[in-house]
C-alpha positions in Angstrom: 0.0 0.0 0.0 1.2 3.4 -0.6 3.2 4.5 2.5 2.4 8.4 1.6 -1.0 8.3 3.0 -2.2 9.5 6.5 -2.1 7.2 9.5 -5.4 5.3 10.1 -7.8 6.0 13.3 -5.3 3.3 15.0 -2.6 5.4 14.9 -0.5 3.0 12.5 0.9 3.5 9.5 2.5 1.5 7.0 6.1 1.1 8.3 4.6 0.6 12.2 2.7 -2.5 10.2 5.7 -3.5 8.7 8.0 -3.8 11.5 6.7 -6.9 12.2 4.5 -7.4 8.9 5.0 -11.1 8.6 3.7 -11.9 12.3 0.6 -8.7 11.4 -0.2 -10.7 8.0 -0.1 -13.8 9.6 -2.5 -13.0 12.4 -4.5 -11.1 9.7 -5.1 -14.2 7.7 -6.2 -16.5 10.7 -8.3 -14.4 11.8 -9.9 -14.1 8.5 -10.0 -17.9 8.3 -11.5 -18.0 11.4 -14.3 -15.6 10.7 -13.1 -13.4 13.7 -11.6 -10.6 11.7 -14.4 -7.4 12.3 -13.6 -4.1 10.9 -13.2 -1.7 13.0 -15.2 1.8 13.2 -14.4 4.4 10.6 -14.6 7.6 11.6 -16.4 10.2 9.3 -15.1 14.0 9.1 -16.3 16.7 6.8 -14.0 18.5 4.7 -14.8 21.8 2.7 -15.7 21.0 -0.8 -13.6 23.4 -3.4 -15.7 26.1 -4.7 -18.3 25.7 -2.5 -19.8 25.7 0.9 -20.8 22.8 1.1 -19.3 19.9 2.7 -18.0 16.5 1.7 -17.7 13.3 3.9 -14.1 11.4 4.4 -14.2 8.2 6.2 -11.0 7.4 7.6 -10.4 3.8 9.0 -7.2 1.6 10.3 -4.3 0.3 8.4 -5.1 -3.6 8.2 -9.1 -2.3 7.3 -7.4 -0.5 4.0 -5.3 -3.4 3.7 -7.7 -6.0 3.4 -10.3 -3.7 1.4 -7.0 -3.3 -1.1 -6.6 -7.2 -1.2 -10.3 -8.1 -1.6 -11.1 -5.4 -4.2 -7.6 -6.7 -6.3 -9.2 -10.0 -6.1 -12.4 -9.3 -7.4 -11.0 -7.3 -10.1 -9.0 -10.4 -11.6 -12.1 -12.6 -11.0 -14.9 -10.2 -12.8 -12.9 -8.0 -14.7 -12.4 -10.6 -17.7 -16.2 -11.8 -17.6 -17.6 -7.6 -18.6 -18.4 -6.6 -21.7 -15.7 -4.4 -23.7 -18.3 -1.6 -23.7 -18.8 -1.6 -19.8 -16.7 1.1 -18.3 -18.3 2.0 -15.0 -15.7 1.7 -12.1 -13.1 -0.4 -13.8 -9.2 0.0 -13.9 -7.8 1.9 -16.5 -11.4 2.8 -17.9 -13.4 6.1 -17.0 -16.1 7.8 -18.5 -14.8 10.2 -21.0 -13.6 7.2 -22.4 -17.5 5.9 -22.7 -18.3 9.3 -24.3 -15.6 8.7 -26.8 -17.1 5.6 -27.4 -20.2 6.2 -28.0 -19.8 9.6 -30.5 -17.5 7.4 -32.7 -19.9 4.2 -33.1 -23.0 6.7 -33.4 
């Protein structure tokens, strides 16, 4: 994961969780295994939304939470990825919508 980001409601951050990061995966996976892995609470803050006064929400949760919601969504991406159509952009890697757009005015 990228080390540059902000520490996690837990305080850790990527080289506290890789002191020790075989033992911290280890654990991680048996307690996945064993169905006793729980995510812990996010907490939600507000932050000021550029050029405007409105607000917009930022949940921040704890190192192993972003690791395992990394993992899992890398996992389903391989899985799914392959089975979409070559038309279907909507939240995949390397796709976005001005992409779509393109693709639509030039088979119109």
């Amino acid at each position: 994961m990228n080390g540059n980001k902000a520490k996690g409601i837990d305080g850790v951050a990527k080289e506290d969780y890789s002191a020790n990061l075989e033992a911290n995966v280890g654990n991680l996976v048996k307690r996945m295994k064993s169905g006793s892995f729980k995510p812990e609470s996010i907490r939600r803050v507000y932050i000021p939304k550029d050029g405007s006064d409105k607000m917009r929400p930022l949940c921040i949760s704890c190192y192993e939470d972003k690791l395992v919601e990394n993992n899992i969504s890398q996992i389903l991406t391989m899985i799914y990825d392959p089975k979409f159509f070559n038309e279907s952009f909507g939240f995949r890697p390397n796709r976005n919508c001005h992409q779509a757009v393109k693709e639509i005015i030039e088979n119109v």
